[in-house]
Backbone as CSV, one residue per row, in Angstrom:
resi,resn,N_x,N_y,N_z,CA_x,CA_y,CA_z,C_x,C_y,C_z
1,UNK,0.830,-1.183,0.000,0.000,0.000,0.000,0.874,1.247,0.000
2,UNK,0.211,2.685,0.057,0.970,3.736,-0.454,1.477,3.825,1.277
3,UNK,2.978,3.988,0.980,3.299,4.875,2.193,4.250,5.986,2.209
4,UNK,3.999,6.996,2.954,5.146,8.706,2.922,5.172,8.639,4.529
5,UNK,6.846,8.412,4.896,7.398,8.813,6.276,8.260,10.225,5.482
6,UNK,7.460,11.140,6.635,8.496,12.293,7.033,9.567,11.782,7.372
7,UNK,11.116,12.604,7.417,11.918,12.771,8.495,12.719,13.894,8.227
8,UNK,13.921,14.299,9.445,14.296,15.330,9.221,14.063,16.844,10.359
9,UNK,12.886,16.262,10.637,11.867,17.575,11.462,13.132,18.320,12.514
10,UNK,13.019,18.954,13.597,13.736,19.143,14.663,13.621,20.962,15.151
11,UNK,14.312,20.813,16.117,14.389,22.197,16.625,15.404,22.933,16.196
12,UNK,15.285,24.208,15.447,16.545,24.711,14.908,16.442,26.210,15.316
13,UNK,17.302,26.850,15.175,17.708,28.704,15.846,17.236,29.504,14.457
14,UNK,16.194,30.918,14.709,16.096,31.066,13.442,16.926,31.600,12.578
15,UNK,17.521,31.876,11.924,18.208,31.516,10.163,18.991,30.500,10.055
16,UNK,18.633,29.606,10.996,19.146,27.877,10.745,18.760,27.146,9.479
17,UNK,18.638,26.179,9.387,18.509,25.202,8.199,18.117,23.778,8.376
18,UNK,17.393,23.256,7.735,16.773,21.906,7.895,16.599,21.295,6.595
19,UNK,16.783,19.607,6.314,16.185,19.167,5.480,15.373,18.076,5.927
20,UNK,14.113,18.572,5.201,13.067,17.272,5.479,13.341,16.464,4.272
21,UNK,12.986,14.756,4.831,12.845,13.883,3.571,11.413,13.233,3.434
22,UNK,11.027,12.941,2.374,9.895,12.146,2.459,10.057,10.438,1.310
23,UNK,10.054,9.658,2.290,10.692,8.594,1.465,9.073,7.629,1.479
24,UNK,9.040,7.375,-0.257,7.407,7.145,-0.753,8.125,5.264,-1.117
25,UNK,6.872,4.637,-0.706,6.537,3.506,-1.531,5.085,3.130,-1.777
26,UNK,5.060,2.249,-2.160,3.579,1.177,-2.674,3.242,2.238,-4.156
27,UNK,3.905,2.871,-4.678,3.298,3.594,-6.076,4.105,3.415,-6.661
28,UNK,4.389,4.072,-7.961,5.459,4.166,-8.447,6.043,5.762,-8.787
29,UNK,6.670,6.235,-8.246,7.142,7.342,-7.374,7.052,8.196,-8.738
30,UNK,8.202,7.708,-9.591,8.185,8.467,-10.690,7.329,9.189,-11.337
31,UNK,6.124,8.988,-11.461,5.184,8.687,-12.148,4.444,10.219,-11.707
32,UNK,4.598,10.429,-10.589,3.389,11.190,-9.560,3.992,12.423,-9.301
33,UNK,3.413,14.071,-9.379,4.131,15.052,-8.555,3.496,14.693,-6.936
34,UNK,4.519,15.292,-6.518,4.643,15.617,-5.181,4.395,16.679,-4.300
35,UNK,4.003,16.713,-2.881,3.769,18.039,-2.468,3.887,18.306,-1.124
36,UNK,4.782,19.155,-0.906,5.027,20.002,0.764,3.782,20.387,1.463
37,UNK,3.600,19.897,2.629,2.361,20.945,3.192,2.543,21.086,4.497
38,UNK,2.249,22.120,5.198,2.685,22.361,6.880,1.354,22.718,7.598
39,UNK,1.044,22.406,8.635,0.223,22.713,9.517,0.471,23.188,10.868
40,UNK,0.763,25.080,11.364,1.014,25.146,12.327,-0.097,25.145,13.183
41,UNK,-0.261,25.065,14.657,-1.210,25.275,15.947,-1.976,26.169,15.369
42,UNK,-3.673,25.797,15.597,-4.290,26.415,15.334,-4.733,27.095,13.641
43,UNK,-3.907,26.489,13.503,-3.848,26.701,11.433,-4.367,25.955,10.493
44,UNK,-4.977,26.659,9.482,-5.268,25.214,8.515,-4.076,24.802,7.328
45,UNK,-4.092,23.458,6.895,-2.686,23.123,6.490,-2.537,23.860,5.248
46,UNK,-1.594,24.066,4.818,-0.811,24.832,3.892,-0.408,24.424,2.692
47,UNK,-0.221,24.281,1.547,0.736,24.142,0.787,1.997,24.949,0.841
48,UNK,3.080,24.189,1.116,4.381,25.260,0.721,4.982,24.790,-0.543
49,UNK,4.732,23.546,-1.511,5.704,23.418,-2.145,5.058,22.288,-2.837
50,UNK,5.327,22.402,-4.403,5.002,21.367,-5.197,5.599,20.829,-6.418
51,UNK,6.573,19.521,-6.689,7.199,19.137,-7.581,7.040,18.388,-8.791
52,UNK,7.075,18.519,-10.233,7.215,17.797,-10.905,7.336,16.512,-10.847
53,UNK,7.162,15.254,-11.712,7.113,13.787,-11.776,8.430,14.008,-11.828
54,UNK,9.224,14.436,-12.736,10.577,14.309,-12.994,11.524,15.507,-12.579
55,UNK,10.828,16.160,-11.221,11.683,17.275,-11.046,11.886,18.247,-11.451
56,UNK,11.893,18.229,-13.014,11.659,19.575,-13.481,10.770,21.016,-13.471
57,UNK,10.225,21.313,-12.533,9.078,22.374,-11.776,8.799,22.228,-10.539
58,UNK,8.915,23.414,-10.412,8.663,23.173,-8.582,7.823,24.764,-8.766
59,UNK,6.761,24.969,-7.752,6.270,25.874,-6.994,6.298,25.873,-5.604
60,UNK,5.948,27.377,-5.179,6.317,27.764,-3.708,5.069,28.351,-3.075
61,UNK,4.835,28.464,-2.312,4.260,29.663,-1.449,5.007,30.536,-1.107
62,UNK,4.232,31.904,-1.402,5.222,32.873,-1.336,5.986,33.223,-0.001
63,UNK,5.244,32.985,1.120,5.507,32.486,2.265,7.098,32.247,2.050
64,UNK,7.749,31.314,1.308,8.976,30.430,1.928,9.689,30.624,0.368
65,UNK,9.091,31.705,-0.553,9.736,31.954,-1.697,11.395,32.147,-1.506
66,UNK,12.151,31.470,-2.109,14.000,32.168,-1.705,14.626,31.783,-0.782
67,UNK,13.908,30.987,-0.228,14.123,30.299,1.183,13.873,28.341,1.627
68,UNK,13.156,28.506,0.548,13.200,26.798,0.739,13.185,26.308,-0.834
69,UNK,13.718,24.879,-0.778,13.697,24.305,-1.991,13.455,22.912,-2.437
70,UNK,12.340,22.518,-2.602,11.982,21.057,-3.236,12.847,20.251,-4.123
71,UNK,13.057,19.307,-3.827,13.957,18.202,-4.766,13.411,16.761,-4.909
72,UNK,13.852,16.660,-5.847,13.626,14.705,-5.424,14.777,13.850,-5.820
73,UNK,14.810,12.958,-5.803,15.578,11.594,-6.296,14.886,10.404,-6.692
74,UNK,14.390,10.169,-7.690,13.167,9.308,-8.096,13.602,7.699,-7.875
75,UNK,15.214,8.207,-8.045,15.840,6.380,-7.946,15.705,5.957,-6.386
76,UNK,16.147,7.190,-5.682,15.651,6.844,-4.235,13.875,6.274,-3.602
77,UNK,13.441,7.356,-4.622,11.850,7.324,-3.935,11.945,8.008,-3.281
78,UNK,12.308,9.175,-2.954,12.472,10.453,-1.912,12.170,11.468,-2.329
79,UNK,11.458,12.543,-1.690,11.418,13.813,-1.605,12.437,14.847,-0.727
80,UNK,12.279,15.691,-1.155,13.488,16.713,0.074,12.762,17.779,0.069
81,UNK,13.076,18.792,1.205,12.661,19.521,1.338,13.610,20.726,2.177
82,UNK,14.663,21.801,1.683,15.653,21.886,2.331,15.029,23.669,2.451
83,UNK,15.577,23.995,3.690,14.886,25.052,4.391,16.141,25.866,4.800
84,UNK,15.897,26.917,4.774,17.060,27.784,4.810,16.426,28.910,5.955
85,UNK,17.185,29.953,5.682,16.755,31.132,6.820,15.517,31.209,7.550
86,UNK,15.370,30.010,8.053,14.266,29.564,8.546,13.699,30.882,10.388
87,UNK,12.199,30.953,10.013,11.807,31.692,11.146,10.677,31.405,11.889
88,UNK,10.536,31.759,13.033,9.561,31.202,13.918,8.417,30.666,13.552
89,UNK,8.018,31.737,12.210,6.241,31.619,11.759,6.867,30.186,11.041
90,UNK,7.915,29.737,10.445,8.046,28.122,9.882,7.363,27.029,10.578
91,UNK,7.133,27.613,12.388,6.986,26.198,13.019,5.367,25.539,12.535
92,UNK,5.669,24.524,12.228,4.473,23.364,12.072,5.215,22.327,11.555
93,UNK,3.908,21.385,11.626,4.306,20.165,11.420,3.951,19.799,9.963
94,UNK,5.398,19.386,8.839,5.173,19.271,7.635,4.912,17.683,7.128
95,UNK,4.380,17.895,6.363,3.606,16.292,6.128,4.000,16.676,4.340
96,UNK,3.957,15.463,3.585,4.326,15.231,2.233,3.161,14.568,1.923
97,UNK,2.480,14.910,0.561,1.215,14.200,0.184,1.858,14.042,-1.490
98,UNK,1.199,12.607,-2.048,0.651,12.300,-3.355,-0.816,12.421,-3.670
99,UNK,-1.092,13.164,-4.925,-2.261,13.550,-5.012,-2.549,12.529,-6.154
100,UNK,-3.438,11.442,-6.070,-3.680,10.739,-7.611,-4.607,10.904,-8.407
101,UNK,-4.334,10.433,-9.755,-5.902,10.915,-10.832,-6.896,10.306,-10.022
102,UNK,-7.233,9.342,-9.634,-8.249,8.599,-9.362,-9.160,9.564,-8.338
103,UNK,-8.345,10.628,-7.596,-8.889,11.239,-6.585,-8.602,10.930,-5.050
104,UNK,-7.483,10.045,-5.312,-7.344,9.649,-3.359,-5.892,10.654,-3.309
105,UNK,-6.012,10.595,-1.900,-4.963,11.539,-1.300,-4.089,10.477,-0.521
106,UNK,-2.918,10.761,-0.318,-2.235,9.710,0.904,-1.187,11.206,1.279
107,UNK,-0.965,11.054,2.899,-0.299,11.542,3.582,0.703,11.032,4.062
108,UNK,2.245,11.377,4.733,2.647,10.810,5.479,2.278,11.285,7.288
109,UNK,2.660,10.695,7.965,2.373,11.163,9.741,3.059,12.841,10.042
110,UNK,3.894,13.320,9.459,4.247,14.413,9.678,5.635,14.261,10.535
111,UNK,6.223,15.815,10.214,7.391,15.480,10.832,7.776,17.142,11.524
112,UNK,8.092,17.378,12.960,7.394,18.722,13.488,9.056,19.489,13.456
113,UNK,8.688,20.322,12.813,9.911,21.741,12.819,9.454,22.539,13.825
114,UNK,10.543,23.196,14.488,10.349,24.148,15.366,11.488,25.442,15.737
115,UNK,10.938,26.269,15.355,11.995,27.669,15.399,11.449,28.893,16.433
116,UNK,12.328,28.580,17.529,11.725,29.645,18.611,11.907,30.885,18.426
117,UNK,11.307,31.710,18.589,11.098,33.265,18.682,12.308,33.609,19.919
């Protein structure tokens, strides 16, 4: 079956740096774009970030424009997600979704960033 583990998450100082990974099976990875999404306290979840089947396109929220950057490795089955001058409003917990034609969604459990004020 489809599965996306976060990892990566952690507590960092703000203009620190983080990379999240999201490592996909039960699909065939290649095949599918990919997509960043964060949910802080009290928030509804977000898109920050969305990749091409083959990498080639990525979008942002302007939110994290210049500052974060989507990747993949298709031979891996991985997503990345590498975060740069990262700031307090970053904190939530980012989760990686495949969106399929058919209409189902799969999530992974999330993986919680945190940048104290």
């Amino acid at each position: 079956q489809v599965q996306l583990v976060e990892s990566g998450g952690g507590l960092v100082q703000a203009g620190g740096s983080l990379r999240l990974s999201c490592a996909a099976s039960g699909f065939t990875f290649s095949h599918y774009f990919m997509r960043w999404y964060r949910q802080a306290p009290g928030k509804e979840r977000e898109l920050v970030a969305i990749i091409s089947h083959t990498g080639g396109s990525s979008n942002y929220a302007d939110s994290v424009k210049g500052r974060f950057t989507v990747s993949r490795d298709n031979a891996k089955n991985t997503m990345y997600l590498q975060m740069n001058s990262l700031k307090p409003e970053d904190t939530a917990v980012y989760y990686c979704n495949v969106p399929f034609l058919t209409g189902e969604d799969y999530w992974g459990q999330g993986t919680q960033v945190t940048v104290p004020s």
